[in-house]
PAFI-760791 format. One record per atom (N, C-alpha, C): residue number from 1; residue in three letters; x, y, z. Coordinates in steps of 0.2 Angstrom, whole numbers, plus 5000, padded with zeros to 4 digits. Layout:
<atoms>
NUM,ALA,X,Y,Z $
...
</atoms>
This chain:
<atoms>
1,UNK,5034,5073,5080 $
1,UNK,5029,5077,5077 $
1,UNK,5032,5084,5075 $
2,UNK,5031,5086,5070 $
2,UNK,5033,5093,5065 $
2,UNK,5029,5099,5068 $
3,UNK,5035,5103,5074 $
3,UNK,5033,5108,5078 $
3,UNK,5028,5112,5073 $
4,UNK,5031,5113,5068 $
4,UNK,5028,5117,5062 $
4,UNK,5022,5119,5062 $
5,UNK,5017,5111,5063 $
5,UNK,5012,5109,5062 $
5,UNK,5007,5112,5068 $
6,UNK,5009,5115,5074 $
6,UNK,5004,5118,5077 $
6,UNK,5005,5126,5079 $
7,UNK,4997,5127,5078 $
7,UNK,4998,5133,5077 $
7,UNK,5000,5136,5084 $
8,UNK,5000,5146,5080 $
8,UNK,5002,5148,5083 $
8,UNK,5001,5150,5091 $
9,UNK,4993,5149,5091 $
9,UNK,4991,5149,5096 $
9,UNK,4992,5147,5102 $
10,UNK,4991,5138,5100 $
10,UNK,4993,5133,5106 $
10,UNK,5001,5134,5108 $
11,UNK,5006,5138,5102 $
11,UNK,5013,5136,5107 $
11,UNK,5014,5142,5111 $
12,UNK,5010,5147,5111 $
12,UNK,5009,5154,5115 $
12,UNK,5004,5152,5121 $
13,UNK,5001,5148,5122 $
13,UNK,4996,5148,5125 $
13,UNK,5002,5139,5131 $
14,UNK,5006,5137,5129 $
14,UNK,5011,5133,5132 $
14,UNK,5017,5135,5134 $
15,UNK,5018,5140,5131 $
15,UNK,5026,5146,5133 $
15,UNK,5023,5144,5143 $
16,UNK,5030,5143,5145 $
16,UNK,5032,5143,5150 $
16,UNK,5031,5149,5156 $
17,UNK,5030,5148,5162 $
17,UNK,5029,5156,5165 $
17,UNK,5038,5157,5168 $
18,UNK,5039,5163,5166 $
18,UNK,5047,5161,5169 $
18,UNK,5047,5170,5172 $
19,UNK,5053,5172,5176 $
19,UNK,5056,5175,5179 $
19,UNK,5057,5181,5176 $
20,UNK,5060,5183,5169 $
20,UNK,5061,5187,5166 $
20,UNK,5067,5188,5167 $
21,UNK,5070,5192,5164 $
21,UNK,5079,5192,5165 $
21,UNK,5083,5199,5169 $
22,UNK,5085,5197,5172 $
22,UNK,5088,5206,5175 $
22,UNK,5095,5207,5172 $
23,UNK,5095,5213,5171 $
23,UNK,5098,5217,5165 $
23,UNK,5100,5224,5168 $
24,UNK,5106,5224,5169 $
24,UNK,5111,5230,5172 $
24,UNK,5114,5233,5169 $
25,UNK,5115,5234,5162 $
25,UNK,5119,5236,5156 $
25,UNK,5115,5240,5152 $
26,UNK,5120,5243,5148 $
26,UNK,5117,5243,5144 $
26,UNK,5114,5252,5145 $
27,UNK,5117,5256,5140 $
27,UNK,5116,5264,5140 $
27,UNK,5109,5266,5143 $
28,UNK,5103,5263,5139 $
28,UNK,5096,5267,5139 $
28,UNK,5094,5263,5147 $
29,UNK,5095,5256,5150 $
29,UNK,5095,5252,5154 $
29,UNK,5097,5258,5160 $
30,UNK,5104,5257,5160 $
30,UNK,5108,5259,5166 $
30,UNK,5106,5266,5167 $
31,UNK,5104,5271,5165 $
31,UNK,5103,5276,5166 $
31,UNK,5094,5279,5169 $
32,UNK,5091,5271,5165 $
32,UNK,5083,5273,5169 $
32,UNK,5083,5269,5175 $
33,UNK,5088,5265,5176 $
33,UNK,5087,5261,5185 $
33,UNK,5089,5265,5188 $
34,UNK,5095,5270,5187 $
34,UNK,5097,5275,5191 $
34,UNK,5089,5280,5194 $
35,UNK,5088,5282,5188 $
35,UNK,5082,5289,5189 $
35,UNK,5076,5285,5193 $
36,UNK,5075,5278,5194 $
36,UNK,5071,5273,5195 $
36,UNK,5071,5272,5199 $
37,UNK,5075,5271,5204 $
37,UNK,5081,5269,5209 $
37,UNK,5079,5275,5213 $
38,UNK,5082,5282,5212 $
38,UNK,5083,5287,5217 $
38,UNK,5074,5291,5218 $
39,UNK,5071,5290,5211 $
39,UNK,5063,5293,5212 $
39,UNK,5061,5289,5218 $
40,UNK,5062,5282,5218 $
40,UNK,5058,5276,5222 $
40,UNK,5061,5279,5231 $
41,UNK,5067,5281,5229 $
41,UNK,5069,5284,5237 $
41,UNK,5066,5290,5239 $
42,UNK,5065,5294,5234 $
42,UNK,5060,5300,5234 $
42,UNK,5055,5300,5238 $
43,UNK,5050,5295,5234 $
43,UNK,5044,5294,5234 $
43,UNK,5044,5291,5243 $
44,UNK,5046,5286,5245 $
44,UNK,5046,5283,5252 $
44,UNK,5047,5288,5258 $
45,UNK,5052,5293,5256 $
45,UNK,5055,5297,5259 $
45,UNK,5047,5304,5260 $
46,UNK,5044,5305,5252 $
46,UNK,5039,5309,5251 $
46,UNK,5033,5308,5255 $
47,UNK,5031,5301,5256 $
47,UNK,5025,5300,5259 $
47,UNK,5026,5301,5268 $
48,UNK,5031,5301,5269 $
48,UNK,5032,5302,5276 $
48,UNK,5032,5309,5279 $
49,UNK,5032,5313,5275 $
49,UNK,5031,5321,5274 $
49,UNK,5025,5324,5280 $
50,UNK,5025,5326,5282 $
50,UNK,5018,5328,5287 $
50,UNK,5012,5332,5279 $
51,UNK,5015,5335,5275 $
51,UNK,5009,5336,5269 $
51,UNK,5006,5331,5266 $
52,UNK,5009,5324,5266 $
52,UNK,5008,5319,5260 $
52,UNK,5005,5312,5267 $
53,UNK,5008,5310,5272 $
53,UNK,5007,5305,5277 $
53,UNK,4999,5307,5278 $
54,UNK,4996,5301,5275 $
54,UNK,4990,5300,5280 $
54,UNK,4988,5292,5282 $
55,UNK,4993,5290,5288 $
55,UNK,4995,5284,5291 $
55,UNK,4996,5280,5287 $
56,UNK,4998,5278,5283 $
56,UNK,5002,5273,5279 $
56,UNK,5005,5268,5282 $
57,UNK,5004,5262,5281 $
57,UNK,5007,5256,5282 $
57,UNK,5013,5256,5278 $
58,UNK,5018,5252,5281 $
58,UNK,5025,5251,5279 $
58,UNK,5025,5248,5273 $
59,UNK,5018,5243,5271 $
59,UNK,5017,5241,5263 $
59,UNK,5015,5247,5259 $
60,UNK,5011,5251,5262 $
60,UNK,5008,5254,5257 $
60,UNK,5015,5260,5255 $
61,UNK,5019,5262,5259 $
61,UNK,5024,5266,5259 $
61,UNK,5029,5262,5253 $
62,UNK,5031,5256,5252 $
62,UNK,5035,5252,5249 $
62,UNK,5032,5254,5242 $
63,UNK,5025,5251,5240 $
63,UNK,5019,5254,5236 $
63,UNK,5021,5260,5232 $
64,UNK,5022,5265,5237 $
64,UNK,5021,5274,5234 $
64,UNK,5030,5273,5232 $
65,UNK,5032,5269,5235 $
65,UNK,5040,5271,5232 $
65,UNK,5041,5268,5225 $
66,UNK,5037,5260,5225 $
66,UNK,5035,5257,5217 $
66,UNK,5034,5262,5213 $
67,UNK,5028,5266,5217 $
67,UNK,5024,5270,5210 $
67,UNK,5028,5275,5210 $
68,UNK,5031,5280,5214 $
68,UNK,5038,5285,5212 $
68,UNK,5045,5283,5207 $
69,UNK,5045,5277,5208 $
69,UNK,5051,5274,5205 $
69,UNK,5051,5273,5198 $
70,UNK,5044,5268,5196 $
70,UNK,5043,5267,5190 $
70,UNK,5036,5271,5185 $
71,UNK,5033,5274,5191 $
71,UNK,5027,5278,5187 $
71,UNK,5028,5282,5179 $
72,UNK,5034,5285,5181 $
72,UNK,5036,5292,5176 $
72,UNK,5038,5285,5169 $
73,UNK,5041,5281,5170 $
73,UNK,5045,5275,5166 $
73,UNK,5039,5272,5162 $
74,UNK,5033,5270,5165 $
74,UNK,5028,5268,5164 $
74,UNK,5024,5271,5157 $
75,UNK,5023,5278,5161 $
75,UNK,5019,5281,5159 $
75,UNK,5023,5283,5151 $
76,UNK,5029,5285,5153 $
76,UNK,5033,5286,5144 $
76,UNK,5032,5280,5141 $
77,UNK,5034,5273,5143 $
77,UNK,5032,5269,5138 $
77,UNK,5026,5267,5135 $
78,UNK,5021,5267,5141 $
78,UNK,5014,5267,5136 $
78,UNK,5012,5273,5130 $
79,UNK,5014,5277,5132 $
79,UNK,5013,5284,5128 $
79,UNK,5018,5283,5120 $
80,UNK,5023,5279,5121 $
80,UNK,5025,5276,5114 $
80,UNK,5022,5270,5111 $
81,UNK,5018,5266,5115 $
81,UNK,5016,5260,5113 $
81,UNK,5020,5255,5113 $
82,UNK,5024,5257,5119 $
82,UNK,5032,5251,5121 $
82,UNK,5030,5246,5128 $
83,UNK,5029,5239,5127 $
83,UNK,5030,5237,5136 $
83,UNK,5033,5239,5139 $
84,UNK,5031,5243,5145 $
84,UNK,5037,5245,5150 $
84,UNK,5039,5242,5151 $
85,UNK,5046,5245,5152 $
85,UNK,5054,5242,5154 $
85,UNK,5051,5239,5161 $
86,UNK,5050,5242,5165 $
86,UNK,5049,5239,5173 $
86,UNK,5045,5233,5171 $
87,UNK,5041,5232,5168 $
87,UNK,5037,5223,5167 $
87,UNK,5042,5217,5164 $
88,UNK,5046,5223,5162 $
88,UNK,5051,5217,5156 $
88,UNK,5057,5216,5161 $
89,UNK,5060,5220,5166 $
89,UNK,5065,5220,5168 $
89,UNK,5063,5219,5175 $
90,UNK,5066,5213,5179 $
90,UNK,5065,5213,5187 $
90,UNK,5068,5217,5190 $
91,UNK,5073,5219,5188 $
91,UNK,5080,5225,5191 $
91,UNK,5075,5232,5195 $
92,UNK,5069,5233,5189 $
92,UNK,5067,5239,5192 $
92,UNK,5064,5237,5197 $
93,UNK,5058,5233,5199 $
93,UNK,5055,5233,5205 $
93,UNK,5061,5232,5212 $
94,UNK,5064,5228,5211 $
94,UNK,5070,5225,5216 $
94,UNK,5076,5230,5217 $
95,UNK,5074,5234,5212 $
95,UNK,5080,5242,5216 $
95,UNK,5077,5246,5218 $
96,UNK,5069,5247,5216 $
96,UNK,5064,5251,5219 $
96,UNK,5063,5250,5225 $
97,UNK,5060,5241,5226 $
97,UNK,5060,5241,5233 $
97,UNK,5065,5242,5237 $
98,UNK,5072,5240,5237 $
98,UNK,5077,5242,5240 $
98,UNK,5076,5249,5242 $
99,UNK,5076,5253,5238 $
99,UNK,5076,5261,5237 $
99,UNK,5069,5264,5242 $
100,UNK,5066,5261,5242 $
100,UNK,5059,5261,5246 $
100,UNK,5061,5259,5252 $
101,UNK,5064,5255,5257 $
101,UNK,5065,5253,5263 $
101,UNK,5070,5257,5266 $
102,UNK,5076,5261,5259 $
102,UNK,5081,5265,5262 $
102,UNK,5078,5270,5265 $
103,UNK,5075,5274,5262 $
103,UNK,5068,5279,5262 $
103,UNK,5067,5279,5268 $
104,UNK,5061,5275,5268 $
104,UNK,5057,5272,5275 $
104,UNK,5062,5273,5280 $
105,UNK,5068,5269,5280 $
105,UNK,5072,5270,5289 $
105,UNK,5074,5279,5289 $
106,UNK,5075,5280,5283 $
106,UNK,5079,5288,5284 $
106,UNK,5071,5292,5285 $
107,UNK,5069,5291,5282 $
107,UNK,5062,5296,5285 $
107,UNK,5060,5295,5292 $
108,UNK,5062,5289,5295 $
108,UNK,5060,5287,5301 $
108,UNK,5063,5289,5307 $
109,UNK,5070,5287,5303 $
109,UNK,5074,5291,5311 $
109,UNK,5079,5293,5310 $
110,UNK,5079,5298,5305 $
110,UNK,5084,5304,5306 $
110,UNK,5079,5311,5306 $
111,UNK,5084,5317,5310 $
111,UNK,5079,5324,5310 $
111,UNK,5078,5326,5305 $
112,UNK,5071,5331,5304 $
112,UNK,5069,5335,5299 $
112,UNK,5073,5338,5296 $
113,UNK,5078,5341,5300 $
113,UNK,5082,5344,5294 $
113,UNK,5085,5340,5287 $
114,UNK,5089,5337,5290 $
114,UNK,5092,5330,5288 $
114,UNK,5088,5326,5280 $
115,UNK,5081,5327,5285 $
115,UNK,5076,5320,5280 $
115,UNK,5076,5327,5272 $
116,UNK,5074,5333,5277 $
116,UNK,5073,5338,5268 $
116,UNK,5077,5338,5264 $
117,UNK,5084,5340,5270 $
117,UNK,5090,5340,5264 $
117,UNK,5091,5335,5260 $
118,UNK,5090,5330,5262 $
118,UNK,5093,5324,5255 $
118,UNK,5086,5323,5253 $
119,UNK,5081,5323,5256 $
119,UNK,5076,5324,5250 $
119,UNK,5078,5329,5241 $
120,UNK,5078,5335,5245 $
120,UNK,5080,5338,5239 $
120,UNK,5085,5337,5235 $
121,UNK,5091,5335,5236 $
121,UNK,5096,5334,5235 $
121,UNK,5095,5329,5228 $
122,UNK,5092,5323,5232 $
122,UNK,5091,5317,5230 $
122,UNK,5083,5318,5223 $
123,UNK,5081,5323,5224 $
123,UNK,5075,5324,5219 $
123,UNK,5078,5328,5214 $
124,UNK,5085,5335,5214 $
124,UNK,5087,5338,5212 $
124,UNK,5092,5332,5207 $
125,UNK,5094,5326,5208 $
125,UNK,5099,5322,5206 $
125,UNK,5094,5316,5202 $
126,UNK,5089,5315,5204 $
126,UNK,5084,5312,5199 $
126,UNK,5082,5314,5194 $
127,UNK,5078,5321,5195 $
127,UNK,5075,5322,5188 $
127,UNK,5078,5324,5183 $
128,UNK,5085,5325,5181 $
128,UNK,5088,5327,5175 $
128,UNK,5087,5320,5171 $
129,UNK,5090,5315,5176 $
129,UNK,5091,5308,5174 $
129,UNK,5085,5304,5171 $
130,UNK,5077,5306,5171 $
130,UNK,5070,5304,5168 $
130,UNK,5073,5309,5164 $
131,UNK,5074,5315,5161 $
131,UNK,5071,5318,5159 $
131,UNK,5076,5318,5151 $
132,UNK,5081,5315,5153 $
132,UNK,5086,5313,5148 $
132,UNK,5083,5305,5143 $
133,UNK,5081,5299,5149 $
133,UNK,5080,5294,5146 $
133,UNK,5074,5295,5142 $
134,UNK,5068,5300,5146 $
134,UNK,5060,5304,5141 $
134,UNK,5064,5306,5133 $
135,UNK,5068,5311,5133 $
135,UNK,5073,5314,5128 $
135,UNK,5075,5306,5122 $
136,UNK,5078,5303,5126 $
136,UNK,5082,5298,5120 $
136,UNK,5078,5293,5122 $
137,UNK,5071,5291,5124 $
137,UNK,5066,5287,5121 $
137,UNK,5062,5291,5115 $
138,UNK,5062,5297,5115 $
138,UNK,5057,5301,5110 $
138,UNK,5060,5297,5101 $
139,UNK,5070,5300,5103 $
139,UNK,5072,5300,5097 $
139,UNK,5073,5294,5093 $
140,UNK,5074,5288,5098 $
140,UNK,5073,5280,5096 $
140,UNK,5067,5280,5092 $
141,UNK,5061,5282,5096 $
141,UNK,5054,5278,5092 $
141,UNK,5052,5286,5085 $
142,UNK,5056,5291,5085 $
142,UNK,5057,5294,5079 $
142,UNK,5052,5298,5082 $
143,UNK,5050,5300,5087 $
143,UNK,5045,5308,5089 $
143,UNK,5049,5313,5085 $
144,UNK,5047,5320,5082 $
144,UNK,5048,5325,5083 $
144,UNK,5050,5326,5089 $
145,UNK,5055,5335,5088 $
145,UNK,5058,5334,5093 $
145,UNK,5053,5338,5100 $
146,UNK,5046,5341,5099 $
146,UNK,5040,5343,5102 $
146,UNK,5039,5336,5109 $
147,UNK,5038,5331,5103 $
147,UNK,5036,5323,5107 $
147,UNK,5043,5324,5112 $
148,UNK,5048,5322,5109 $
148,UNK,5055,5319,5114 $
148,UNK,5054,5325,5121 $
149,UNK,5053,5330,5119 $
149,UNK,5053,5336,5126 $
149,UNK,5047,5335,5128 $
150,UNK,5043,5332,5127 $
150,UNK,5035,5330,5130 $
150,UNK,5036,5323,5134 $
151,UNK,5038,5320,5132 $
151,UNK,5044,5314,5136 $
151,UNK,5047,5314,5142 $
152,UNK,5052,5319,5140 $
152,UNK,5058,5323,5145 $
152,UNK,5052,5325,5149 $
153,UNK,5049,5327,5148 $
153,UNK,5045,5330,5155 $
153,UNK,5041,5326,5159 $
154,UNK,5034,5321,5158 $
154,UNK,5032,5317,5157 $
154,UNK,5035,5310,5162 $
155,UNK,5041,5309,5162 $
155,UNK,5046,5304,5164 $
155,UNK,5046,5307,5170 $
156,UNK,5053,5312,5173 $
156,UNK,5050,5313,5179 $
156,UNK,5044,5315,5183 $
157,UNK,5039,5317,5181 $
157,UNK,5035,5321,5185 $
157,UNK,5028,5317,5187 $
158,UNK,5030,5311,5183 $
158,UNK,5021,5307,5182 $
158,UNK,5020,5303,5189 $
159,UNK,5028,5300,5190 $
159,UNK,5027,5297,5198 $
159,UNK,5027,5303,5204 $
160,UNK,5028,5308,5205 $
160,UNK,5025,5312,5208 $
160,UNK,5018,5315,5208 $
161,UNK,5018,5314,5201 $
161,UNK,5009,5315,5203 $
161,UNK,5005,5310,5204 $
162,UNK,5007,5305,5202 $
162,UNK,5004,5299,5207 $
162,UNK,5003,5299,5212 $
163,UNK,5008,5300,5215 $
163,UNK,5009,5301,5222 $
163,UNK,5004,5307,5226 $
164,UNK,5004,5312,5224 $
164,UNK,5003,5319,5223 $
164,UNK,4994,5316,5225 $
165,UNK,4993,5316,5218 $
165,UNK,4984,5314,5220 $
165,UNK,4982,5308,5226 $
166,UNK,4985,5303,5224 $
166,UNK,4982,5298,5228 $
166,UNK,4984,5299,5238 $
167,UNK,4988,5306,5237 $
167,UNK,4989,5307,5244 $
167,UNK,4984,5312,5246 $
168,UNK,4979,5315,5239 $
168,UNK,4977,5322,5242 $
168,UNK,4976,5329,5242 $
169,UNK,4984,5328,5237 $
169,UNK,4986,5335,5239 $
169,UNK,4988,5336,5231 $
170,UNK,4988,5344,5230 $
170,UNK,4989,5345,5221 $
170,UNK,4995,5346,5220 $
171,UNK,4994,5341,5217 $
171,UNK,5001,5339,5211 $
171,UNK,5005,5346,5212 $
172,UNK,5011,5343,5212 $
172,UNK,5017,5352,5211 $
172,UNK,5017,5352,5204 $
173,UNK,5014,5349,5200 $
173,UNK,5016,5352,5193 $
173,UNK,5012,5360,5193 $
174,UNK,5008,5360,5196 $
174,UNK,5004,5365,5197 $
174,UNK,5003,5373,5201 $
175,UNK,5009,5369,5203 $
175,UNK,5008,5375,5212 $
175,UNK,5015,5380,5211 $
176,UNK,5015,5383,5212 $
176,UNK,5023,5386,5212 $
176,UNK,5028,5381,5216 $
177,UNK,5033,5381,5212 $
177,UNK,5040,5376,5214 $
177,UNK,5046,5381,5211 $
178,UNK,5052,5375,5213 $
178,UNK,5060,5378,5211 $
178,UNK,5060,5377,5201 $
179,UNK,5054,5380,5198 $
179,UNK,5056,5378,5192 $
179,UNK,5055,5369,5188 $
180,UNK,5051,5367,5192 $
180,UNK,5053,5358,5194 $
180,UNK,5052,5356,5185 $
181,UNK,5046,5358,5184 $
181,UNK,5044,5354,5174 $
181,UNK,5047,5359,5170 $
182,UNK,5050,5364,5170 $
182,UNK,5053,5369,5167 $
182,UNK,5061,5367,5168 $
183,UNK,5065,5363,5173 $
183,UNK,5070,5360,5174 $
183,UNK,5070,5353,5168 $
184,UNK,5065,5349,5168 $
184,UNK,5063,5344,5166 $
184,UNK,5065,5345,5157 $
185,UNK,5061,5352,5157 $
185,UNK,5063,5351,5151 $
185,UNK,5067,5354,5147 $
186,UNK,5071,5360,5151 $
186,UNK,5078,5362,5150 $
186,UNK,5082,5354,5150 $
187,UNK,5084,5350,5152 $
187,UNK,5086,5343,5151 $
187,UNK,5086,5341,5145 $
188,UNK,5082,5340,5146 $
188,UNK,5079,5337,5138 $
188,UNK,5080,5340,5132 $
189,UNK,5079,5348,5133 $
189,UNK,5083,5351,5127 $
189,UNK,5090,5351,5126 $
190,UNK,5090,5352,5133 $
190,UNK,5100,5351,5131 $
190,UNK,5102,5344,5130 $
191,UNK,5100,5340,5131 $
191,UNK,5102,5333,5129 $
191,UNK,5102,5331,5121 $
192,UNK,5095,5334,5118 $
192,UNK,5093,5333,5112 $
192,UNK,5099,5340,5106 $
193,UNK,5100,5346,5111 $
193,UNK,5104,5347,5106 $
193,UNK,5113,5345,5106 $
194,UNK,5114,5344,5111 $
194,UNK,5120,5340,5111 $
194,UNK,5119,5335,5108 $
195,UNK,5115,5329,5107 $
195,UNK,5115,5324,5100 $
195,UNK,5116,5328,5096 $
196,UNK,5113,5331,5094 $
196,UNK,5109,5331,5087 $
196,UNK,5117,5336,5085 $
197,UNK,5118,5341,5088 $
197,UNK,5124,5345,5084 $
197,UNK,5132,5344,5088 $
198,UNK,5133,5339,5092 $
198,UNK,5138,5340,5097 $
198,UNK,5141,5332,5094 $
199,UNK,5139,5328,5097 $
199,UNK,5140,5323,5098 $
199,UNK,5134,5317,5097 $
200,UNK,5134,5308,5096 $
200,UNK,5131,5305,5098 $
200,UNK,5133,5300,5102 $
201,UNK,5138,5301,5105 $
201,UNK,5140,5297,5111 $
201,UNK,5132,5297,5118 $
202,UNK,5129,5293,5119 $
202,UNK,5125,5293,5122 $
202,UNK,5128,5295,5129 $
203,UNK,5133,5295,5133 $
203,UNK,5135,5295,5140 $
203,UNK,5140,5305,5139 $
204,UNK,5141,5306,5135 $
204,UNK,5144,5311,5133 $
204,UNK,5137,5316,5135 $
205,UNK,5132,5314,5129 $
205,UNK,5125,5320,5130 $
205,UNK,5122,5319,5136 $
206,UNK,5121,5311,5140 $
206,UNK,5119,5311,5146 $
206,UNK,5123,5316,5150 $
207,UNK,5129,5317,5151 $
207,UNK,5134,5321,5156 $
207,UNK,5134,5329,5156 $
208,UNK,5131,5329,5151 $
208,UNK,5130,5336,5146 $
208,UNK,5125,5339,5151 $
209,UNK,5119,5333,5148 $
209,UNK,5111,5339,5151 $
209,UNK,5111,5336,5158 $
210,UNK,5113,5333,5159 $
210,UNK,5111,5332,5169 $
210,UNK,5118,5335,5172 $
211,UNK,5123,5339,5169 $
211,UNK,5125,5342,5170 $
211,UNK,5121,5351,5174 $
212,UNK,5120,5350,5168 $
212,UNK,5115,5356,5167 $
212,UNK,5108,5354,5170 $
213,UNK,5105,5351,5172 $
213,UNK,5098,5352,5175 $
213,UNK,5098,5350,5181 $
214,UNK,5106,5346,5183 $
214,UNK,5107,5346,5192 $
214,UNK,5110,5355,5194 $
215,UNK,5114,5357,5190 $
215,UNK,5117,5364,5191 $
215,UNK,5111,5368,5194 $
216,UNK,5106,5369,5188 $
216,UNK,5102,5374,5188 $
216,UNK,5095,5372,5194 $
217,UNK,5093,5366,5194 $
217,UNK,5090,5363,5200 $
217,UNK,5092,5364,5207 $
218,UNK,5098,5364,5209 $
218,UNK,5101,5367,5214 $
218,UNK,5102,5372,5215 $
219,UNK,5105,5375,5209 $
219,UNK,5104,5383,5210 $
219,UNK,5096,5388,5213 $
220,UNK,5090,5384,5210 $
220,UNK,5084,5387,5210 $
220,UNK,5082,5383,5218 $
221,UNK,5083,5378,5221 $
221,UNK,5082,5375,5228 $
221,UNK,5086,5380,5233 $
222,UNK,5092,5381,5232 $
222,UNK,5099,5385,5237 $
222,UNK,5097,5393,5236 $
223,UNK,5095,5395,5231 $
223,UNK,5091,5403,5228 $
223,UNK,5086,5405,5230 $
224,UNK,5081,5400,5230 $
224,UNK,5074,5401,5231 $
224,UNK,5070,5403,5226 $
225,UNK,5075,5402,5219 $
225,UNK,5070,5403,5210 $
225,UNK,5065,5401,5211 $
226,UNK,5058,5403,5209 $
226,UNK,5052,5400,5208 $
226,UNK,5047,5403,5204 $
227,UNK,5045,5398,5200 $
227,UNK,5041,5400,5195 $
227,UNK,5035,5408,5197 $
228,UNK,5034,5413,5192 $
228,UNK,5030,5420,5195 $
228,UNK,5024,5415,5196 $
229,UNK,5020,5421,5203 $
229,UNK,5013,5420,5201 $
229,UNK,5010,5423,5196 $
230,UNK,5003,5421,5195 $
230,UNK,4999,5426,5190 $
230,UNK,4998,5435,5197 $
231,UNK,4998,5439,5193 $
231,UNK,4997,5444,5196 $
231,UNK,4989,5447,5199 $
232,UNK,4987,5447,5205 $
232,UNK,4981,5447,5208 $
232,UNK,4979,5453,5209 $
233,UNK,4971,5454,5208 $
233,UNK,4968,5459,5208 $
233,UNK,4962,5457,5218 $
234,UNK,4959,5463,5219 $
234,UNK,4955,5462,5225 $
234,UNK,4947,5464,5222 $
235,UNK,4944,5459,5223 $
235,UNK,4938,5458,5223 $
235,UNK,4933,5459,5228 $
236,UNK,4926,5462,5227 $
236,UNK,4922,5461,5233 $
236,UNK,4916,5457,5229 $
237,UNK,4917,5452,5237 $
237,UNK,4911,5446,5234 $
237,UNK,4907,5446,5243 $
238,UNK,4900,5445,5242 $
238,UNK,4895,5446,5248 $
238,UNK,4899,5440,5253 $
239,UNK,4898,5441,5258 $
239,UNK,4900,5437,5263 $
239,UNK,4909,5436,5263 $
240,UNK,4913,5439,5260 $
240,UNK,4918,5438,5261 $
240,UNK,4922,5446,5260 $
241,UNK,4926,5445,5267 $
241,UNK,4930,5450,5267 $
241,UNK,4934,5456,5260 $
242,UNK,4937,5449,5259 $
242,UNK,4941,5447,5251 $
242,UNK,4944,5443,5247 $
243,UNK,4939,5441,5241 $
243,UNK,4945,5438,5238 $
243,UNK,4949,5438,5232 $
244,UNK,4955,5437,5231 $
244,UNK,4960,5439,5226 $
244,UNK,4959,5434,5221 $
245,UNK,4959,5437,5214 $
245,UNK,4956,5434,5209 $
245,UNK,4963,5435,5202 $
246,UNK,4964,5431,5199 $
246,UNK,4970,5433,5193 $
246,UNK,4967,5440,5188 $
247,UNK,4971,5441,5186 $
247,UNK,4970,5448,5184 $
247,UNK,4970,5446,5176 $
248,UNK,4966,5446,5170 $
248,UNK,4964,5444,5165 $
248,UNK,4967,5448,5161 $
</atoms>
């Protein structure tokens, strides 16, 4: 029989169900398993937090590490109209989960001081790495270069807000932090202008801006940098002592 002769439907609707291929190569690859990898440690390690824990099961924990891992990944793909990489690739779930169970024991029983420190550490060494693959997803699918920093940013921060809301509590893109979406997209600009006027060695420009957004991420964690507040005016409202309102 003359394959030819049926259509396209029936041989899509016969495609075999298979595995999908794992894939550890490869520039754009090896670099989002890394940021994927070490967010998913984050995430495991975040939910154990006395601000974020609200009794979690050891699944649902494994869970928040999926969505810290691959969320920020996800969400950049769909925003270009690309299947995520994590659907097409098994590498991600299977380094997440690992990275999730690391988490887990280390939140468990090691001391507070300890669990913050490489939290931070480990948060301050991930986000350059989303915020680079955001950057040089933007320039593949031809964004301006507004889009590719809209990426850069978007890629780290989206599985923390995941995490963020379904635990409760307001997202830190919001609250005063160490400069966190303002790191994201220092990154991403300095990635994008090393391309663009330095070099296009992709490992060159990666070395470059996560050079630069692990430096200054530390610095602002070890310093105490933190975005201003707005500046507060005192108001008198019935039934309340005081309350402090932004000054317009």
């Amino acid at each position: 029989m003359d394959i030819s002769m049926i259509p396209d439907t029936v041989l899509a609707a016969t495609n075999p169900v298979h595995w999908g291929g794992f894939k550890w190569y490869g520039n754009f690859t090896t670099i989002d398993l890394i940021a994927a990898t070490t967010n998913a440690f984050n995430g495991a390690m975040l939910v154990r937090e006395p601000s974020h824990y609200r009794k979690y099961s050891i699944v649902g924990i494994l869970l928040f590490a999926i969505l810290g891992g691959i969320g920020g990944g996800v969400t950049r793909d769909v925003l270009v109209s690309d299947v995520p990489a994590a659907l097409q690739n098994p590498a991600y779930l299977t380094l997440c989960i690992l990275a999730g169970i690391a988490g887990y024991l280390i939140a468990f029983d090691r001391e507070e001081r300890f669990r913050h420190g490489t939290f931070q550490i480990l948060t301050a060494f991930s986000l350059p790495w989303y915020a680079i693959v955001g950057a040089q997803k933007g320039v593949d699918v031809g964004l301006p270069v507004w889009g590719c920093l809209m990426l850069a940013v978007v890629g780290p921060t989206a599985g923390r807000w995941f995490i963020d809301v379904c635990s409760g509590v307001t997202p830190k893109h919001f609250v005063q932090s160490e400069w966190w979406t303002t790191i994201a997209f220092l990154t991403g600009l300095v990635w994008i202008l090393t391309y663009s006027f330095v070099t296009s060695n992709t490992w060159v420009c990666a070395g470059v801006a996560f050079l630069v957004g692990f430096t200054v991420r530390l610095l602002a964690i070890t310093r105490k940098w933190e975005e201003p507040l707005p500046k507060h005016m005192v108001v008198d409202v019935p039934g309340d002592d005081e309350l402090r309102l932004p000054r317009l």
